[in-house]
N, C-alpha and C positions, 0 to 999 in steps of 0.2 A: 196535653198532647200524649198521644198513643204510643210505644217503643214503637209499630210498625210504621205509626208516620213519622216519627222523628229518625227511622231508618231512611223512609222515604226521602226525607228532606236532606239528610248526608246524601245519599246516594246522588240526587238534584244537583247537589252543589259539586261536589266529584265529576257528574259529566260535564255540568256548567266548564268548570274549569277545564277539564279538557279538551271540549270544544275549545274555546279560548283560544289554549294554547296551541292547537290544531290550525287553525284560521284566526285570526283577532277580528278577524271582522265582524264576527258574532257577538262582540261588546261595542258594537257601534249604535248609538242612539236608534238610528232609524230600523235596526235588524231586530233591537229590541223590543222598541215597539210594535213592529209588526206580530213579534212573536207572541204578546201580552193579549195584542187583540184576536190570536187564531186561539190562544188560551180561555178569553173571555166566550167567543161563541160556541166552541167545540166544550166547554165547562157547562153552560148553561144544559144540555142535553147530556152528558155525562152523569149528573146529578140528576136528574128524570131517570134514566134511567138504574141511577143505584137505588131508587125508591122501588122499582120492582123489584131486583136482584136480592132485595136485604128480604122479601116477603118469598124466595123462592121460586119467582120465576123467570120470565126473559124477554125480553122486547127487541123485536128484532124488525118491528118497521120501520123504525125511528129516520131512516136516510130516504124513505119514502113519504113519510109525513110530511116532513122539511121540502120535500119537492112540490109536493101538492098541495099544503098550504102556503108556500113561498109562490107557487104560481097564482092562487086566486089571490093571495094580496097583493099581489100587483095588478093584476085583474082588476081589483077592485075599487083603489087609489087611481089608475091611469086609464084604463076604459069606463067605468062603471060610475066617475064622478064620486064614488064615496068619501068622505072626510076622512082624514088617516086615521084619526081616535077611534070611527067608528068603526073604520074595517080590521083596525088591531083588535077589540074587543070583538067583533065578530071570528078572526084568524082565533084566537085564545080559548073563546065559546067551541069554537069546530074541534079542537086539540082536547079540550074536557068528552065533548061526548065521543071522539074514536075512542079516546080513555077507556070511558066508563063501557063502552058496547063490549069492548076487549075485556075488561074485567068481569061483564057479565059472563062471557061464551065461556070463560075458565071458571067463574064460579055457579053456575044456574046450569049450564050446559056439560061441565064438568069436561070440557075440553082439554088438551095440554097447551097450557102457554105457548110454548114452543109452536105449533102448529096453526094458534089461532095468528099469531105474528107476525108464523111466516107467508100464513094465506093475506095477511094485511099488507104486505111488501108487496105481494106482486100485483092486488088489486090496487093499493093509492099508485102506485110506478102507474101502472095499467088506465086508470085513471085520470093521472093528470097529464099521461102521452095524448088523451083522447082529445081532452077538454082543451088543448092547446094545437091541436093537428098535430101533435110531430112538431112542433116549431116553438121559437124558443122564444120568452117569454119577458121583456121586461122595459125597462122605460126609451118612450121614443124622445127626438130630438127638443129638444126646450123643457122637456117635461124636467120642472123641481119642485121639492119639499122640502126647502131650508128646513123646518120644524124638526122633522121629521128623519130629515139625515144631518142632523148634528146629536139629535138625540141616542141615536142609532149607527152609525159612522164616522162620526167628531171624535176631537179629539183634543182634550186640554193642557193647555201647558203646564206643568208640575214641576217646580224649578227647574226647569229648560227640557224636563222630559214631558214629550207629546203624548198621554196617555188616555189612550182611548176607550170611550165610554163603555166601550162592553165589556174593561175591567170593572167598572164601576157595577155595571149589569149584575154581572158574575159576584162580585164581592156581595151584593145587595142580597142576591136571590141563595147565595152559599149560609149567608148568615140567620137568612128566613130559616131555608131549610137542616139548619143545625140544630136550629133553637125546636125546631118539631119532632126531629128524629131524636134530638137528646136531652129534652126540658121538656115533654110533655109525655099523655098519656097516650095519647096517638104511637108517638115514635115507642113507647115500649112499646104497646100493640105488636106493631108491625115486626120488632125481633122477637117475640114470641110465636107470632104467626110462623116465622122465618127457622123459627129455631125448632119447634113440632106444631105443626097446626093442629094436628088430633087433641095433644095435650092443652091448648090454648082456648079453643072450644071447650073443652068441659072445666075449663075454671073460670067459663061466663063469659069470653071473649068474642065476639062476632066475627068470624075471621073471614067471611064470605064478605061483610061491609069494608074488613079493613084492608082484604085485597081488592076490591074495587074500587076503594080511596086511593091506592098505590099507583093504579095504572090512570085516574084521573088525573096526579098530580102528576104523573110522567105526563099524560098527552098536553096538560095544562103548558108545562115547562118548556116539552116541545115545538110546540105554538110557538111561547117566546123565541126563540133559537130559530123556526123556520122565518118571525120577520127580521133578526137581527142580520144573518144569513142573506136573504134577502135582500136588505139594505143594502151590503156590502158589495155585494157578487154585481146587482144591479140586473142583470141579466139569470133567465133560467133554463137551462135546457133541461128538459121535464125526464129526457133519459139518463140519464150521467148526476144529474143535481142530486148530493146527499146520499149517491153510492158508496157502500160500505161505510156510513156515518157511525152505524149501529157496531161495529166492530168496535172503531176507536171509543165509545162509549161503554162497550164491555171490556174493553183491555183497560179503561182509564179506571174504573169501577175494582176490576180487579186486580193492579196493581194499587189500588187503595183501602187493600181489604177486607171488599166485600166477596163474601165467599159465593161462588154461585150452587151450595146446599142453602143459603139462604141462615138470615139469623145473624150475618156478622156484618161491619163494615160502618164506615165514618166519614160526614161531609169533606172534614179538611181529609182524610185521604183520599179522597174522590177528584177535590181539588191539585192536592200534589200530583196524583196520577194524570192527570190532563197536563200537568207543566210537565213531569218527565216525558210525556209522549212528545208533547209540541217542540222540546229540545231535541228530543230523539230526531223530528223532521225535522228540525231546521240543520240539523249535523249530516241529515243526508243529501240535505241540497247545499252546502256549504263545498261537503266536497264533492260533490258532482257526480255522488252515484245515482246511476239509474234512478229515476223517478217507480219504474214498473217492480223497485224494490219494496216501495213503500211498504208494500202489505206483506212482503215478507217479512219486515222486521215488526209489523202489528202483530202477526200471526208465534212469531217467537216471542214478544210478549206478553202474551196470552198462556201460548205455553209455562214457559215461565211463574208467570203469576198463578196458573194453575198446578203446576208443582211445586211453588212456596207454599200455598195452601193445604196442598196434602202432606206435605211433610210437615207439618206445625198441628194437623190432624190428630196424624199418627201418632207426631212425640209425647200428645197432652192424653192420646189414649193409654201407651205405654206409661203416662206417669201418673196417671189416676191407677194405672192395674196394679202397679208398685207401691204405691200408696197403701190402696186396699189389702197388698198382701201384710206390708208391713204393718197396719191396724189390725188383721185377721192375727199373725202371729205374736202380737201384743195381746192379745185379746186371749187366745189359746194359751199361752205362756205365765198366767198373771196368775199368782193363789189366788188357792181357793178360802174362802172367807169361813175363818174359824168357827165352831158351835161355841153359845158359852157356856161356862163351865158351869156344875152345877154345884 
């Protein structure tokens, strides 16, 4: 574990208990687990997108994707007859190729992420308002899938705690994505891309494959998240569904992290940073501020996490500069190597 996440994790436990002490009801079985399972789906897409973030760029359709493929799976399952296996590996298929189109328009078209993302947001929004009328989106009366919402909205008993499967999701898909970002050749890849791409390219690196790997694995992931998401909600309203997802996904990324120069950042802080958010909400409904706060205090932890960053910049540039002098002045200061004598 990282000093930063093992910061993280103090700090976790610090608001834990203050909530607590705040309300106790926030230690109540049922609070908790509610809280686990807004961690499990809100985690799954979090991790999507610190795959882009760590390669240097941004994804900012991600609460749009979620709407738009959370509408056609249910489309799919409930009007269209499809079997649920098929139309999840269909939803997953759909989330790889916006991926990869995204990664192409930033690497072949030479786009700025930023721009390609945000023109993605208002087209799937725009999108999946069309394809649904304006109207909202999800299963009618008798309609079930035991299979399917157990696997996806169940929830198991764990010595008397009810924990629900999209901990399990989350745990499953954080362990996948550890082991690639920090055991394999890929994951260095993508922090060298992240860290100079110019430099990473000429010592043989494809850095145009390995950010269009980045942004498949985000749209891949996202996929999963828009049908767990979907499971849950049960219902879509194609306007509102997965607004502002992509926030809480860059606040959780960067309170875990990853820096958005790209180059830095760690699954399990990715993870942490989704449990300090989901505590953060569940403390603002606890005591009964304002819901219309929410995004104010996303927006201060963003802040935040973007000036812990810069100041941990600074101090490591300052202490490479001090370094250097202090090797420069050792250097300058050392005799000079004797002739020998004759």
């Amino acid at each position: 574990m990282q000093k930063k996440d093992l910061s993280l994790l103090i700090l976790i436990i610090v608001v834990g208990a203050v909530v607590a002490f705040i309300n106790p009801r926030f230690l109540l079985v049922g609070n908790l687990s509610n809280t686990a399972n807004q961690v499990g789906m809100f985690g799954v897409f979090s991790i999507a997108e610190a795959f882009v973030i760590i390669t240097g760029g941004i994804e900012l359709s991600v609460g749009s994707v979620i709407a738009l493929l959370g509408v056609l799976f249910i489309d799919l399952i409930v009007n269209r007859g499809v079997n649920w296996m098929a139309a999840s590996a269909l939803i997953i298929a759909a989330g790889l190729v916006i991926g990869a189109v995204h990664g192409a328009l930033v690497t072949k078209m030479r786009i700025q992420p930023f721009v390609v993302t945000l023109c993605g947001l208002l087209i799937y929004r725009g999108v999946a308002r069309y394809y649904t009328e304006d109207a909202t989106a999800g299963f009618g009366f008798g309609d079930s899938f035991p299979t399917l919402e157990w696997l996806t909205a169940g929830r198991t008993d764990v010595f008397g705690f009810p924990l629900p499967h999209t901990v399990v999701a989350i745990v499953v898909v954080a362990f996948v994505a550890w082991i690639v970002l920090h055991r394999s050749v890929f994951g260095r890849y993508l922090y060298a891309v992240g860290k100079n791409e110019e430099a990473a390219r000429y010592s043989g690196i494809s850095s145009d494959r390995v950010i269009v790997s980045s942004y498949i694995v985000c749209g891949g992931l996202t996929a999963l998240a828009a049908i767990l998401i979907a499971m849950y909600t049960r219902s879509i309203s194609p306007a509102v569904h997965g607004s502002f997802y992509e926030l809480y996904a860059i606040a959780a990324a960067v309170l875990g992290g990853c820096s958005l120069r790209g180059g830095e950042g760690s699954i399990l802080g990715v993870v942490l940073g989704t449990i300090l958010l989901q505590v953060l909400q569940n403390l603002v409904n606890l005591l009964g501020i304002p819901s219309s706060l929410n995004f104010a205090v996303m927006g201060t932890v963003i802040l935040i996490g973007v000036l812990a960053d810069q100041y941990l910049v600074q101090r490591r540039q300052r202490a490479a500069t001090a370094k250097g002098r202090l090797q420069a002045g050792a250097i300058a200061g050392a005799p000079a190597d004797r002739a020998p004598a004759e």
